[in-house]
N, C-alpha and C positions, 0 to 999 in steps of 0.2 A: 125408497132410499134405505141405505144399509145403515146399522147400527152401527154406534162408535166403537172402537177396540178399547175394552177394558184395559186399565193399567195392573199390573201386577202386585201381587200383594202381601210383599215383603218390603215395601218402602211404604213411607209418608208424607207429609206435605214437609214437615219439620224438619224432618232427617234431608229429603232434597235441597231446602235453602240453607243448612248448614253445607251439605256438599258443594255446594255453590257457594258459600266462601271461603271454602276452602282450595275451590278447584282453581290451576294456573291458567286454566285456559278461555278467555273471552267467552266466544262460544258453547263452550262446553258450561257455562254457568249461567247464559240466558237461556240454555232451552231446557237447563234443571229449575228455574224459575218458572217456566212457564206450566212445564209438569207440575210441579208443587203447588199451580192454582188449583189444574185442576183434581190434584189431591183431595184440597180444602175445599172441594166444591164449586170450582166455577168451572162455565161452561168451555166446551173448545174453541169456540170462536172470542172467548177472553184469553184463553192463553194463546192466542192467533195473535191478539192487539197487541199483549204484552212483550212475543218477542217479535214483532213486525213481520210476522212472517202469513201464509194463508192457509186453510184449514189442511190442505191434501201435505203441505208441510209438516204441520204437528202432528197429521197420522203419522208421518213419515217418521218421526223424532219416537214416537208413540210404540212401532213395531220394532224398531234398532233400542230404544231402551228396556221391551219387556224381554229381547234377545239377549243381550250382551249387557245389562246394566248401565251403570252413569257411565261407563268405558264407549256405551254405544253413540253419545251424543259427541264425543270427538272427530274432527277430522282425519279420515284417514289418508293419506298416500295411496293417489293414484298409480296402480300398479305399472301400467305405459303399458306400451307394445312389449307384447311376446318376442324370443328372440328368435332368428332365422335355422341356429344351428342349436341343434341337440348337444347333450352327451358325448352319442356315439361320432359323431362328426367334426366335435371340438377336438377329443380322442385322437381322430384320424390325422386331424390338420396341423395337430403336436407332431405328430410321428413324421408326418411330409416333413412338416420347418425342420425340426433336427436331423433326418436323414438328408437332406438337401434336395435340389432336381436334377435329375439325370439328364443330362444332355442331349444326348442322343434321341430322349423320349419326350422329354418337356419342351427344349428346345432355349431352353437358358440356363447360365451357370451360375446364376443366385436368383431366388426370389425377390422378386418384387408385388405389391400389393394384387396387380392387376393380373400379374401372373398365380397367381395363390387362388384371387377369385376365379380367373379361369380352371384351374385345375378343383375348385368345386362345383362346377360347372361341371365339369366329365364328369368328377366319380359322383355327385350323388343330385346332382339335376336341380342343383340351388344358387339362386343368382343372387349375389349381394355385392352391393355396391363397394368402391375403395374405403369412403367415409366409413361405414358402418366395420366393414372388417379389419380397418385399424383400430377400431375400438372395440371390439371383440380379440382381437391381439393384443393388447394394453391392458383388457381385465384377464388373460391368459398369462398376464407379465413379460409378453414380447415387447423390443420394440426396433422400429424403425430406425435403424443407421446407414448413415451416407458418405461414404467415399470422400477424402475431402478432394477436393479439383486439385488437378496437377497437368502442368501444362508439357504436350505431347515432347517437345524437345528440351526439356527441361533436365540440366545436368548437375547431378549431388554435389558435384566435384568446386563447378562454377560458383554454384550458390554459397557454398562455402567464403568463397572470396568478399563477396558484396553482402555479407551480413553486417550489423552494426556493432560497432567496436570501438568506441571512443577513445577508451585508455591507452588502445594500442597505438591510432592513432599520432594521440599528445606526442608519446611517444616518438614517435617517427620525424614529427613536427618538431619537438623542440631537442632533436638526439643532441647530448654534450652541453644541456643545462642543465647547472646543480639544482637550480629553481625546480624545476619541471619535474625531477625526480624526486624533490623533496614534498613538493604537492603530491606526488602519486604516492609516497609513501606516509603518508598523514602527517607530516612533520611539521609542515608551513602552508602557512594559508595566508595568500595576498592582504595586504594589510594598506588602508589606505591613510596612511602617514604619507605615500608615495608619491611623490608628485605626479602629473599627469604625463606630463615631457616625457618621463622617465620611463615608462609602463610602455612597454610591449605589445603589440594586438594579440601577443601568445598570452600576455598577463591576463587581460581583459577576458581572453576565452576561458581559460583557467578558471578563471574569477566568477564569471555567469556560471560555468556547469557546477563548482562546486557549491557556490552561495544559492543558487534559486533568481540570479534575475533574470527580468525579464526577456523572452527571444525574438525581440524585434532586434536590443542591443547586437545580439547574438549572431547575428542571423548578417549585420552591417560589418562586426568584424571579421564574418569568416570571410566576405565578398573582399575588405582589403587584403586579406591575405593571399583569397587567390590572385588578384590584381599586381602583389607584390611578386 
């Protein structure tokens, strides 16, 4: 059986359970306690019990701290997967995005994801999925924008007409009421002293759009209106 790996010897048992209260990190100040046994002389299978861990563990703790110090018994960040594209290739895939694709050669007249991974397919024999090369585009500070829909027979001209315009409306609706123009010019605001008899369904609408009530009311006297 092999000997244990010395601990280094520029620390103490003292000096590790103060760093261990001092340290912010859970585990970075059990497995300074467990060292600090055996600093003070106990064995490695006590400093096993103490941080619950099993002996090929405190080696483990044992070689990262005579390494790197109490910095060694921290967690670090899994580095993850390596990325598919280099450098020279990220390089390249800038210069493709901002010169655009040739038509004649690529066969479209904007990129799109699928089209980009294709064209690093040709030039350099690497296959990465849409997922991954949006996100490889998003840390190069690309980003994906979409056309908004517009419909094939759809006329500037048209839609102009059927936009929403209420004031203009009123307008048209109550042409050659003083009423009607003094509401739109902020002056007057239905006031209900009025009796009910008296009130107009133009009052009423008036009276919901500028007040805030509710659009069931709303919604019953436009239907008399068009009825009238």
């Amino acid at each position: 059986m092999g000997s244990a790996i010395s601990l280094r010897t520029d620390f103490d048992g003292a000096r590790l359970r103060l760093l261990a209260r001092q340290a912010k990190d859970a585990n970075q100040a059990r497995r300074l306690l467990a060292l600090a046994s055996i600093y003070d002389g106990g064995s490695r299978s006590d400093a096993a019990r103490l941080g619950s861990v099993t002996l090929q563990i405190v080696r483990d703790w044992v070689v990262r701290f005579n390494a790197r110090g109490p910095d060694g018994l921290i967690n670090g960040k899994a580095p993850g997967k390596s990325s598919l594209l280099n450098d020279t290739q990220r390089a390249a895939l800038a210069q493709a995005i901002e010169r655009g694709p040739t038509p004649y050669l690529d066969g479209v007249v904007r990129w799109r994801l699928c089209d980009l991974g294709q064209w690093l397919w040709e030039e350099f024999r690497v296959s990465v999925s849409e997922q991954t090369l949006g996100r490889e585009l998003r840390s190069m500070g690309y980003r994906k924008l979409s056309a908004r829909p517009r419909h094939h027979a759809q006329e500037a001209d048209a839609a102009e007409t059927f936009k929403k315009n209420f004031p203009a409306a009123v307008v048209e609706l109550g042409a050659g009421d003083l009423r009607v123009s003094q509401v739109l010019q902020g002056s007057f605001l239905p006031q209900p002293v009025l009796s009910t008899a008296s009130r107009s369904p133009l009052h009423f609408l008036l009276r919901n759009h500028l007040l805030g009530d509710d659009g069931d009311r709303t919604l019953q006297i436009r239907r008399r209106i068009d009825r009238q």
